[in-house]
C-alpha positions as CSV (number, residue, x, y, z in Angstrom):
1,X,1.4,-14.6,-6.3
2,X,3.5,-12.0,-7.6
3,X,2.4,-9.1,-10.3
4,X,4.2,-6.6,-11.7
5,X,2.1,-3.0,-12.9
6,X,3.0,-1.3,-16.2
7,X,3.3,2.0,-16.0
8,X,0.7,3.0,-18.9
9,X,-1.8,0.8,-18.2
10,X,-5.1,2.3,-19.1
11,X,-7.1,0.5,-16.5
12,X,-5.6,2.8,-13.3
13,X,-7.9,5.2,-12.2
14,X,-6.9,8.6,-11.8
15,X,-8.5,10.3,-8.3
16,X,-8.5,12.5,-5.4
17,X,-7.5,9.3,-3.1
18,X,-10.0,10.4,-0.4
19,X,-12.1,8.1,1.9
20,X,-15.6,9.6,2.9
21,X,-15.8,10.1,6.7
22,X,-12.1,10.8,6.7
23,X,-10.8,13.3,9.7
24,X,-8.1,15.7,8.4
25,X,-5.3,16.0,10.8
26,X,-5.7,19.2,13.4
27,X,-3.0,21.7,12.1
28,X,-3.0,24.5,10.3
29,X,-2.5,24.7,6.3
30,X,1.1,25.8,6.9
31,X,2.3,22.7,8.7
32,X,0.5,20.1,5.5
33,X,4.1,18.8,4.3
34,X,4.2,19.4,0.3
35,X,5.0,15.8,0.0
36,X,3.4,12.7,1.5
37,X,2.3,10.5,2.4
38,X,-0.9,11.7,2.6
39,X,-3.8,10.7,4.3
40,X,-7.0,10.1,2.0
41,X,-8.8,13.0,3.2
42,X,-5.5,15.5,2.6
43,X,-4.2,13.5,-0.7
44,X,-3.7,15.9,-4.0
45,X,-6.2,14.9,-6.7
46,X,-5.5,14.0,-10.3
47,X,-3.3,11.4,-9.3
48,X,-3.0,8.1,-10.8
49,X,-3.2,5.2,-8.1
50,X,-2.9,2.1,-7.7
51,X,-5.6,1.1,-5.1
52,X,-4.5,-1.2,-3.0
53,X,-7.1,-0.6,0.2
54,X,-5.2,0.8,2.7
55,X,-2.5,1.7,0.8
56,X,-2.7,3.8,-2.8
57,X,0.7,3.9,-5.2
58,X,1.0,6.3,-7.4
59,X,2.0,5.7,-10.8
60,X,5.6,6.3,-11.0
61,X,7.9,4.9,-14.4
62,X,10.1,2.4,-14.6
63,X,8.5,1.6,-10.8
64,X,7.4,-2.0,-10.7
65,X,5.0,-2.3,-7.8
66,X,5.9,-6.3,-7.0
67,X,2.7,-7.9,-4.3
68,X,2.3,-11.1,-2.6
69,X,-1.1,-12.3,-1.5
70,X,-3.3,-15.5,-0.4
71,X,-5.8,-16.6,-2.8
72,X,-8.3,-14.5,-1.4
73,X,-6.6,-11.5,-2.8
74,X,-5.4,-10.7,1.0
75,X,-1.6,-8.7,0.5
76,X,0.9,-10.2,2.2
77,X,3.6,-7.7,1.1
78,X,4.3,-4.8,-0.6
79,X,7.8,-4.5,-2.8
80,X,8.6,-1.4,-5.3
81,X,11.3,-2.2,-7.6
82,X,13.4,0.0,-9.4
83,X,16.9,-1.2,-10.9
84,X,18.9,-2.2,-8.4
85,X,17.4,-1.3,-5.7
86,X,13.9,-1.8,-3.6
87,X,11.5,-0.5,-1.2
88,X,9.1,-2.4,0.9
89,X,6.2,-0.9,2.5
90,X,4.0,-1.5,5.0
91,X,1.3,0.4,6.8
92,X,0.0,-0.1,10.5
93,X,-2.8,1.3,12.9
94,X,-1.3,4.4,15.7
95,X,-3.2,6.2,17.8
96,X,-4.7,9.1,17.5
97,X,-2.9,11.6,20.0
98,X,0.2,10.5,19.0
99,X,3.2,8.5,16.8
100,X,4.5,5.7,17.4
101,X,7.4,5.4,15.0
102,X,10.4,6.6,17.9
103,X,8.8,3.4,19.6
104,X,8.9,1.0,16.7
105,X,12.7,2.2,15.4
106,X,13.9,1.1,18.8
107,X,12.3,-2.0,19.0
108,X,13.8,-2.5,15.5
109,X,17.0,-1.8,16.6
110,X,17.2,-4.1,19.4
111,X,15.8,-7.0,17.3
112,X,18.7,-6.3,14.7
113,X,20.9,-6.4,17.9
114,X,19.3,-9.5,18.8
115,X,20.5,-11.1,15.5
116,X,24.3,-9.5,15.4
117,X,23.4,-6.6,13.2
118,X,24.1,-3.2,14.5
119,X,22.2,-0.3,13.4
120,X,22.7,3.0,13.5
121,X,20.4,5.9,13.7
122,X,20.8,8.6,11.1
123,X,18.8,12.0,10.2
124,X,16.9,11.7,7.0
125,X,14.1,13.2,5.3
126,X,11.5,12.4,7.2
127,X,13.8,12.7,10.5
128,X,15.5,10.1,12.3
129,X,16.0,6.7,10.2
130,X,17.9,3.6,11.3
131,X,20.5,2.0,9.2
132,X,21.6,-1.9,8.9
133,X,23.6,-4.4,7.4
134,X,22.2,-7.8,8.2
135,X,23.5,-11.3,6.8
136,X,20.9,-12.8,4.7
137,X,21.3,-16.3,2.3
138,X,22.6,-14.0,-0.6
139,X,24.9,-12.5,1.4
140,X,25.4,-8.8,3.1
141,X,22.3,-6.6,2.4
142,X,22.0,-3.0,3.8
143,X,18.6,-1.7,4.8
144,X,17.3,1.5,5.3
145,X,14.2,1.6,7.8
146,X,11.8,4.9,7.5
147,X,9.0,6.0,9.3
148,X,6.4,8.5,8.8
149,X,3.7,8.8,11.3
150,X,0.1,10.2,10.2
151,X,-3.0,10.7,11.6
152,X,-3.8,7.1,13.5
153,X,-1.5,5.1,10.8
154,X,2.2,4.8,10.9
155,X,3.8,3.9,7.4
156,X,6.9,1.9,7.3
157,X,9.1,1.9,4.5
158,X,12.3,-0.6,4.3
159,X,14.8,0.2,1.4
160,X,17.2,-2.3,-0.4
161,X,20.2,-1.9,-2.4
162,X,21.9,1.2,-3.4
163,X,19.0,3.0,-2.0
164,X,20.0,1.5,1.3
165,X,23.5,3.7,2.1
166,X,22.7,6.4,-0.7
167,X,19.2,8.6,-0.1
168,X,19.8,10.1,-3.5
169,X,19.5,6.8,-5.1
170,X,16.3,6.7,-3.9
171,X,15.0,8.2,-7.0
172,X,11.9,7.2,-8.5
173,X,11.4,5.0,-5.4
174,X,11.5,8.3,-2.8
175,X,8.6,9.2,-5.5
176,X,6.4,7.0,-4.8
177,X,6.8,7.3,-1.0
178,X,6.0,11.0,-1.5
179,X,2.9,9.9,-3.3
180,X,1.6,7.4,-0.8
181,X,-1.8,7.7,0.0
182,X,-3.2,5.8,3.8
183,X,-6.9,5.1,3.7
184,X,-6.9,4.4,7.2
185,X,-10.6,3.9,7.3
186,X,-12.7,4.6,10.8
187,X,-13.0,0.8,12.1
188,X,-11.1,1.0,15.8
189,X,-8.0,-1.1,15.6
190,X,-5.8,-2.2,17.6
191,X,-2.3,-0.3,17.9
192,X,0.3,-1.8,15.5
193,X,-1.8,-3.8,13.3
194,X,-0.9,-4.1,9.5
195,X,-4.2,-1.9,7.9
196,X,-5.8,-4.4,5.3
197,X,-4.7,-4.5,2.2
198,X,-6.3,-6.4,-1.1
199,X,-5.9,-6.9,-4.4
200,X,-7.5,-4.4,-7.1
201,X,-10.9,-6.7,-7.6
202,X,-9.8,-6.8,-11.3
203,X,-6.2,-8.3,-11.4
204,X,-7.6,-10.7,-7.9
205,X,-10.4,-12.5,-11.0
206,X,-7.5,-12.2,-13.6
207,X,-4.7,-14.2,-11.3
208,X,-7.5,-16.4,-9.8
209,X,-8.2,-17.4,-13.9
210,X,-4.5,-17.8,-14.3
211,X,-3.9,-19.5,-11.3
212,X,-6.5,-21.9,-12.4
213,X,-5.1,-22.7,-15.2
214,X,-1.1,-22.5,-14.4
215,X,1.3,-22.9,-11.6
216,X,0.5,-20.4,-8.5
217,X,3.0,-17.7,-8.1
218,X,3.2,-16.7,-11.8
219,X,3.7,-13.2,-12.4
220,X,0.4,-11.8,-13.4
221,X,0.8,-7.9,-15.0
222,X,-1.8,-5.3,-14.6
């Protein structure tokens, strides 16, 4: 199942993104980055999300937020869309003294190794990113692999297309990383697990009624 998000629709709550029981990180005000992600208890309010459980989007245009999830609403993945290019996200569990992202990068690395796809590592906003070119069905894709570690989540960002080689492409799709809000939640988890993420209960009864009635996978907009 596949939707795609308009980008004035009216049924997107604006908030403050912030989880009750929520522990800020331990720094001081000077070291908050001006640009996330955030986690729920730091996120700037008046912001409008798309709540996703774990994972809030903010409201960018011409941003199509494109998910995949089991008829239980249950997210499978996460793909932002804008021209050309594309960004998948996906957010996991860390612990809490420290990141885990250095870790994950290299075990990226050697599994693109693994396959015949070098990667390279390369500076980048949010500091050291690995780049690849990898053989797929269509073809040579480059992918951009980012990683921003927060308190006791990791989020991992893969970008597509022109985004891929060129950071400056990013665009609109950089936006909505900046805007990224983790509800992390306080259940204990174990290290590296995906944190859940569902369907807004709305657009879950909408493609269940469509589904119903239609050929699963449709897009459903929301």
């Amino acid at each position: 199942m596949i939707f795609s998000r308009k980008k004035d629709d009216s049924r997107r709550q604006a908030g403050d993104g912030r989880a009750d029981g929520s522990t800020p990180r331990d720094r001081s005000d000077a070291e908050i980055p001006r640009k996330g992600p955030y986690d729920a208890a730091e996120a700037p309010s008046g912001v409008q999300l798309l709540d996703l459980g774990s994972l809030r989007i903010p409201a960018v245009p011409d941003v199509e937020v494109r998910v995949q999830a089991d008829p239980e609403g249950v997210i499978q993945q996460v793909v932002l869309v804008h021209g050309e290019s594309a960004l998948q996200l996906g957010v996991f569990a860390a612990p809490r003294t420290e990141g885990i992202w250095d870790e994950v990068r290299e075990e990226i690395r050697q599994s693109l190794f693994n396959d015949g796809a070098a990667a390279q590592e390369a500076d980048g906003e949010y500091g050291v990113e690995l780049r690849a070119r990898v053989r797929t069905p269509d073809g040579l894709t480059d992918l951009r692999f980012v990683g921003v570690d927060g308190p006791r989540w990791m989020v991992r960002g893969v970008y597509q297309g022109a985004a891929a080689t060129d950071p400056a492409a990013a665009g609109p799709l950089a936006e909505c990383l900046h805007g990224l809000v983790v509800d992390r939640g306080q259940e204990a988890k174990p290290v590296r697990e995906p944190l859940p993420l569902r369907l807004p209960r709305e657009v879950a009864e909408q493609a269940a009624q469509q589904n119903g009635g239609g050929s699963a996978g449709e897009p459903t907009e929301v």
